[in-house]
C-alpha positions as CSV (number, residue, x, y, z in Angstrom):
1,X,-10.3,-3.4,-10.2
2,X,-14.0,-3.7,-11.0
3,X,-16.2,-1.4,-8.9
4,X,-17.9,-3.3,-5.9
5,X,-22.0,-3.5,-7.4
6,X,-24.1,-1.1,-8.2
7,X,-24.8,-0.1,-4.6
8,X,-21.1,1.0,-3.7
9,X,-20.7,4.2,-1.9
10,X,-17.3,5.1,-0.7
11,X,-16.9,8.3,1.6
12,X,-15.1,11.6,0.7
13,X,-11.2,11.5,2.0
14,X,-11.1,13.0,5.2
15,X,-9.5,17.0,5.0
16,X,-6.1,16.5,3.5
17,X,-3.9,16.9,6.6
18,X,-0.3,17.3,4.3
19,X,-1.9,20.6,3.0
20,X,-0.6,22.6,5.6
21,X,2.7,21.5,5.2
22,X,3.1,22.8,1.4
23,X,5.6,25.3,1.6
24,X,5.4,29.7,1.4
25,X,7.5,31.2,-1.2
26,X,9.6,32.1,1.5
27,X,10.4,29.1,3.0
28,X,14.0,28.6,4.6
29,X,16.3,25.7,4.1
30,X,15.9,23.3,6.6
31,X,18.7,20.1,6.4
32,X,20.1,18.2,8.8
33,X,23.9,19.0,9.7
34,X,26.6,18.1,7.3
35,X,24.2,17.0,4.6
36,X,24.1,15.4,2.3
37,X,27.1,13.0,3.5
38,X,29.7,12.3,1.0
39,X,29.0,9.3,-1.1
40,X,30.6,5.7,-0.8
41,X,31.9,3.1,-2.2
42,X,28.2,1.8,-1.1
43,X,25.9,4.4,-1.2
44,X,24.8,7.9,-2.9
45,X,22.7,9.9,-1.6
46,X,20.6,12.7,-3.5
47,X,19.0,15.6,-1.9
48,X,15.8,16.9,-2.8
49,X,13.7,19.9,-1.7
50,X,11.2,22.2,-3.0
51,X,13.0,25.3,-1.8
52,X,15.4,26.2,-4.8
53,X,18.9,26.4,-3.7
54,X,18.3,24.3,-0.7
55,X,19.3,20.9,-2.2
56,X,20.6,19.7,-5.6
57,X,17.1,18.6,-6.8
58,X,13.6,20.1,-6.1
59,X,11.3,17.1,-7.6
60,X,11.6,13.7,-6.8
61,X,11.7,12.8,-10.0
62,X,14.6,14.4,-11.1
63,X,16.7,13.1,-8.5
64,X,15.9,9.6,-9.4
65,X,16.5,10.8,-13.1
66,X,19.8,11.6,-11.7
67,X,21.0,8.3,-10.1
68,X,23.0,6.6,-13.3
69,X,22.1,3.3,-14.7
70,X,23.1,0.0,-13.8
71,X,24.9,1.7,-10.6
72,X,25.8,-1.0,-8.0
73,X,25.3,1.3,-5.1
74,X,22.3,1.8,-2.9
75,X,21.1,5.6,-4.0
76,X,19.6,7.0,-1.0
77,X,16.9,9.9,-2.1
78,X,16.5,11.8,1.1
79,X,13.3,14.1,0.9
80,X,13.0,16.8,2.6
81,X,9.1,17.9,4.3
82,X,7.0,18.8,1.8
83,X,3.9,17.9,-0.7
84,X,5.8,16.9,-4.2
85,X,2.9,17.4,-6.9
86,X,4.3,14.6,-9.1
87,X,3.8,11.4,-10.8
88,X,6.7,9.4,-11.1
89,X,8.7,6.3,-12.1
90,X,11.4,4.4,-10.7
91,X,13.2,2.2,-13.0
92,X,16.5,2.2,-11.7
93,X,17.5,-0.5,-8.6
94,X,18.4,-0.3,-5.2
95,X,16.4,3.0,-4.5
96,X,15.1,4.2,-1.4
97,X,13.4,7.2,-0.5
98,X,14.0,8.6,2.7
99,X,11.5,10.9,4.2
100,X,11.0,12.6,7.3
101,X,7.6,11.0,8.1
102,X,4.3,10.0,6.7
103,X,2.4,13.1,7.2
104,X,5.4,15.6,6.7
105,X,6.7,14.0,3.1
106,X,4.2,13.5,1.1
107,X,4.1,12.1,-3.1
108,X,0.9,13.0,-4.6
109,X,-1.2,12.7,-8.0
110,X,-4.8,12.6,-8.9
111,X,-4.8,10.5,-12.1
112,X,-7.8,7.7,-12.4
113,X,-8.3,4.8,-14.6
114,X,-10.2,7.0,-17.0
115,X,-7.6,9.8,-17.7
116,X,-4.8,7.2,-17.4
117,X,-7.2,4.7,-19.7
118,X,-5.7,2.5,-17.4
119,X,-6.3,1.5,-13.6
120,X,-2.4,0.6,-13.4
121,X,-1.7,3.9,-15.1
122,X,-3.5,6.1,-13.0
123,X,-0.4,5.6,-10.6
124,X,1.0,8.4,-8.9
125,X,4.1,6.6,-8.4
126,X,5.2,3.7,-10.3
127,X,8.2,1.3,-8.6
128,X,8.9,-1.0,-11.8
129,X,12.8,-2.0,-10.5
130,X,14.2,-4.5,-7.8
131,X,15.5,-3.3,-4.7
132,X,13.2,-0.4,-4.2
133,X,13.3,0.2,-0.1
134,X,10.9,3.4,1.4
135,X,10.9,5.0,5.0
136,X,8.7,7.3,6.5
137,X,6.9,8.9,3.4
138,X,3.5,8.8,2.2
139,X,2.4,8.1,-1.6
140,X,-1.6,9.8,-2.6
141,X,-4.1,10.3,-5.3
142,X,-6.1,12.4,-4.2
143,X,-8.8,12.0,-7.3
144,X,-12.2,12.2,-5.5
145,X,-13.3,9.2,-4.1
146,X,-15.8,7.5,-6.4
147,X,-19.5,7.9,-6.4
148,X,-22.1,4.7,-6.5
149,X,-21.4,2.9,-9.4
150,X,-18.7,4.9,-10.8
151,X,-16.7,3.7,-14.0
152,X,-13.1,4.0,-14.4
153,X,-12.4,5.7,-11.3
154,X,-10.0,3.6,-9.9
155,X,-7.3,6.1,-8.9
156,X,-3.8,4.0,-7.7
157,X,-1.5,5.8,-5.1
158,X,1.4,3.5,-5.5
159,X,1.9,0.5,-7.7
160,X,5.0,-1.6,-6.5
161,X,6.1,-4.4,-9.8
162,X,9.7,-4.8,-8.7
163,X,11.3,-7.6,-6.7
164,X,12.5,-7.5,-3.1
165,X,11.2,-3.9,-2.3
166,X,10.8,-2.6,1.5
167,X,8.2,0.0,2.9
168,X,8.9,1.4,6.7
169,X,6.7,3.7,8.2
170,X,5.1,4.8,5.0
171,X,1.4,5.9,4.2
172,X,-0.5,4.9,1.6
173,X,-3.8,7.3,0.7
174,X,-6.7,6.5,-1.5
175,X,-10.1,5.4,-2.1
176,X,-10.8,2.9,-4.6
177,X,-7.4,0.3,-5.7
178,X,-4.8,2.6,-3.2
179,X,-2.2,0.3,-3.4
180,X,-1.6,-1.7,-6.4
181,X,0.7,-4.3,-4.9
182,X,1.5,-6.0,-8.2
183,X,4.1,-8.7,-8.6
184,X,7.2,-9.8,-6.9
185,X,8.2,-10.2,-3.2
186,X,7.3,-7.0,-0.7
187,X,7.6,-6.2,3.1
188,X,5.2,-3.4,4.9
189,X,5.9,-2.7,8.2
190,X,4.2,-0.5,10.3
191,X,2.2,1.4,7.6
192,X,-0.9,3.3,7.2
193,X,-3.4,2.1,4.2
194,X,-6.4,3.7,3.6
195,X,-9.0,3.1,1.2
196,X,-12.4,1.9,0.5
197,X,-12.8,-0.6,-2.1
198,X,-10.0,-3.1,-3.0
199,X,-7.6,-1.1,-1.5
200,X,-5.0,-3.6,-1.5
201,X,-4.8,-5.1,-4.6
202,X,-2.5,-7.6,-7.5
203,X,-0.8,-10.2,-7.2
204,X,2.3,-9.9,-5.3
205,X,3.6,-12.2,-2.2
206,X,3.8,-9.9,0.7
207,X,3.9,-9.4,4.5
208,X,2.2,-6.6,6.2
209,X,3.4,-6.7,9.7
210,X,1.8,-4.0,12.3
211,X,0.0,-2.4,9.6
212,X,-3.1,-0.2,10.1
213,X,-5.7,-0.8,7.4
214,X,-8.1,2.0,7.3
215,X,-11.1,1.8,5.7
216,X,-13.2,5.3,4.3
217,X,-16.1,2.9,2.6
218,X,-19.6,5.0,3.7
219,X,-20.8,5.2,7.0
220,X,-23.7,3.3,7.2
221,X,-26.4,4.3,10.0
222,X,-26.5,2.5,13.0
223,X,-27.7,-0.9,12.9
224,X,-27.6,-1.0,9.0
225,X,-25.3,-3.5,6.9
226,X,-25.0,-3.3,3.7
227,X,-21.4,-4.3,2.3
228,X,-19.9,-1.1,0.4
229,X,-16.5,-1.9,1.3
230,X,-13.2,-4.2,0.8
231,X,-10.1,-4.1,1.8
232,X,-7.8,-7.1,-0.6
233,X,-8.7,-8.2,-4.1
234,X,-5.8,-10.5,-4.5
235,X,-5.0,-12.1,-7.9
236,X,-3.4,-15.6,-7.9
237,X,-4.3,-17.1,-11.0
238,X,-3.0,-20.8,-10.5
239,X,-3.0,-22.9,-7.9
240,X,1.1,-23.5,-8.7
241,X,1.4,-19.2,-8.1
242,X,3.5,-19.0,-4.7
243,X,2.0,-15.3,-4.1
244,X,-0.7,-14.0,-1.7
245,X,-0.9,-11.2,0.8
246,X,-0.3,-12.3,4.5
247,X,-1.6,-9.9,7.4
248,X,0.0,-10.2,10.8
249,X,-0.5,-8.1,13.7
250,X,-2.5,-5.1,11.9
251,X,-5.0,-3.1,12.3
252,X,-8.4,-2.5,10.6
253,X,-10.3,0.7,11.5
254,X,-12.3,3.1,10.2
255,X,-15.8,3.3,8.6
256,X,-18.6,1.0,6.3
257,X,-19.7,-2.7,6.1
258,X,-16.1,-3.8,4.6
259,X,-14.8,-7.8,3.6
260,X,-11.5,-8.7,4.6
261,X,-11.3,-9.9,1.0
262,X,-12.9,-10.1,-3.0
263,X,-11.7,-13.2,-5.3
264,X,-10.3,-11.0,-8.0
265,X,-8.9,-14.5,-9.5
266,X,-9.5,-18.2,-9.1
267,X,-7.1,-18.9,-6.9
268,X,-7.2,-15.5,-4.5
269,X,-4.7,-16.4,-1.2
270,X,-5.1,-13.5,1.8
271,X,-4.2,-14.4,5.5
272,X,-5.4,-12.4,8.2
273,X,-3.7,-13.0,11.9
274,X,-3.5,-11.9,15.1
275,X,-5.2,-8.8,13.7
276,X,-7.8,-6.7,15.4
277,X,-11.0,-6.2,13.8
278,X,-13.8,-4.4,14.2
279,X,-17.4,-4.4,14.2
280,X,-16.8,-2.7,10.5
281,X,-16.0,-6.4,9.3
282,X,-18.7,-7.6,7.8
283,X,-20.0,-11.4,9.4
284,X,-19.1,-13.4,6.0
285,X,-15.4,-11.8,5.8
286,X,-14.8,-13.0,2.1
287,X,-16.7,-12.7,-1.2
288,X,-16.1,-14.7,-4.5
289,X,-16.4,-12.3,-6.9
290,X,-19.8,-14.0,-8.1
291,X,-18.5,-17.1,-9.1
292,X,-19.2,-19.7,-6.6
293,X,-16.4,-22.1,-8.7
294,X,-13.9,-20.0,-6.2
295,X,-15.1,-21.3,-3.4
296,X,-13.2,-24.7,-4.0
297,X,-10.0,-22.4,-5.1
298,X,-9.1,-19.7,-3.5
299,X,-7.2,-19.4,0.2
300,X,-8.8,-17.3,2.5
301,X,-7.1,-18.0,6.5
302,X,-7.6,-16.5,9.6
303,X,-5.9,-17.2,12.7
304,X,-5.8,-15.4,16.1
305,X,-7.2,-12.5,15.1
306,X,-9.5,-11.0,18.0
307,X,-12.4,-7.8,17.7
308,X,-16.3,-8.1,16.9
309,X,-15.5,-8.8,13.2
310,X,-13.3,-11.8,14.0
311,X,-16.0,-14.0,14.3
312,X,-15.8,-16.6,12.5
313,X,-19.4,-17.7,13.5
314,X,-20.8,-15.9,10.3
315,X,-18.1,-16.5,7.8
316,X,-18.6,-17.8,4.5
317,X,-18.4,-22.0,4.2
318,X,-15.0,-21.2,2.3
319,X,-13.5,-19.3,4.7
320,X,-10.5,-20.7,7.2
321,X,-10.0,-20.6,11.0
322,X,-6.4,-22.2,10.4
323,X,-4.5,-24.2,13.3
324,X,-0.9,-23.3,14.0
325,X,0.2,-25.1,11.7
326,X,-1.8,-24.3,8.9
327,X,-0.6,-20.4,9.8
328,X,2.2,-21.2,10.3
329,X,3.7,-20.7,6.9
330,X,2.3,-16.7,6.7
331,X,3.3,-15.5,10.2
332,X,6.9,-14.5,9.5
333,X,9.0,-12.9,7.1
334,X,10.2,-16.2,5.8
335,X,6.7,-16.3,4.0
336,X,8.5,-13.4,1.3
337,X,12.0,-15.5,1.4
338,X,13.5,-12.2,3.4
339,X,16.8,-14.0,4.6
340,X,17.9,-13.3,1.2
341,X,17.5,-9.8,0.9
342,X,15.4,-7.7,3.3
343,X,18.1,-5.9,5.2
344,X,17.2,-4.0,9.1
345,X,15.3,-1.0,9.0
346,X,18.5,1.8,9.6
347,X,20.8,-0.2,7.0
348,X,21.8,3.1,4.4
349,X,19.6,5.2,6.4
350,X,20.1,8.5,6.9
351,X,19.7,9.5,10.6
């Protein structure tokens, strides 16, 4: 994603909080009972842990190395606590990874568009295959968050290309482009996304349902506004394109003078509703990418949504206070067609 101006300043991360949880060389194996379960005629699960000798597998990466082509199973990578220092790529289906919460399991790399030459390269984990399902992990790059005007150093904590993919109770850390939500059909539920500029990104059609979007733009001084901050650039190209990014129930907190949204193309679709937002929401909401064509294009809805940044009193002339009606399309999970494949949260979960 293009930086936001000249005059963009996003804050440094806040102390890492996962760095206390990287383990001593004499950490002890710590697995639940009986585990890992035998496999199924369903399901395979592979353990990994960065103790040697505690599981089969002490990267991530090599687990998912492990799980055998074109395998018809659902390959359940259960990871222990623990910072993983990897970047990685899943292109293998019907994958979840299982950790034991978003600030105990943690994925991190510090790549950026510059050393990657590419902002969808700078990745530290790449899901390219259908099917891909996470739970109660966290994916970081924790390259430093860019100064004013800074080239190439968009820095991409997950990028997520594959169809019918799942994230539960997962975190999502990063400053400029966190998460690159790219293509295909996605569900968030319940997940923590931080960033500062863009930091939800592509062109995917997804839900974010109870979601809390947390913003780490600069903190401006009291009475000051000056935008430095966004929180979607989404990237429908034609009006045709069924994709766009529907908000419902979230969250936005945090720090800066943030838009709800940037018309990365034409025909940009966000929805925001029943969503609280603050004061950190700038008046106009939405921004065109300077080119005022998108005004006539691009889909841009709120509905419900309730805070001192919900006002719609300010808002650009191309924004949306949609009726019921109009909404009514984005408020559910039939908005990703999930009656054909998302499946309940504890389906091939490992208690």
């Amino acid at each position: 994603m293009a930086r936001l101006g000249s005059t963009v300043a996003t804050a440094v991360v806040a102390t890492c909080f996962f760095c206390r949880l990287l383990p001593s060389a004499s950490a002890a194996c710590h697995l639940p009972p009986s585990f890992p379960p035998a496999e199924t005629s369903s399901t395979a699960f592979f353990c990994v842990d960065k103790t040697a000798g505690c599981c089969n597998y002490t990267t991530v990466q090599a687990a998912v190395d492990a799980v055998p082509n074109n395998t018809r199973k659902r390959s359940v990578v259960w990871i222990n606590s623990g910072v993983y220092v990897e970047k990685l790529t899943v292109t293998k289906p019907n994958v979840t990874f299982r950790g034991q919460g978003l600030q105990s399991t943690v994925i991190v790399w510090n790549d950026t568009a510059k050393s990657a030459k590419s902002t969808g390269g700078s990745a530290s984990v790449y899901i390219k295959a259908d099917g891909f399902v996470a739970k109660n992990i966290s994916f970081k790059n924790s390259a430093p968050a860019p100064k004013p005007g800074a080239q190439g150093a968009q820095a991409v904590a997950l990028r997520i290309a594959g169809d019918k993919a799942a994230f539960w109770g997962c975190g999502f850390f990063g400053a400029q482009d966190t998460l690159f939500d790219n293509a295909q059909r996605h569900y968030f539920k319940e997940c923590f996304i931080q960033g500062s500029v863009d930091f939800i990104f592509g062109d995917a059609r997804s839900l974010y349902e109870n979601c809390t979007l947390n913003s780490i733009a600069e903190e401006l001084p009291e009475g000051q506004r000056s935008i430095n901050g966004a929180i979607t650039a989404q990237a429908r190209q034609f009006r045709e394109n069924n994709t766009g990014f529907s908000f419902v129930g979230c969250r936005i907190q945090g720090t800066g003078d943030i838009l709800l949204g940037r018309a990365w193309q034409a025909y940009s679709r966000v929805v925001f509703a029943y969503t609280y937002m603050p004061a950190i929401v700038a008046p106009a909401g939405w921004d065109n990418w300077g080119d005022q064509s998108r005004n006539r294009t691009v889909f841009y809805g709120e509905h419900g949504c309730v805070g001192e940044g919900a006002k719609m009193a300010g808002r650009v002339a191309f924004a949306r206070n949609l009726d019921d009606s109009q909404a009514r399309p984005f408020l559910d999970a039939s908005y990703i067609d999930a009656d054909e494949w998302l499946k309940p949260f504890d389906d091939a979960l490992v208690a």
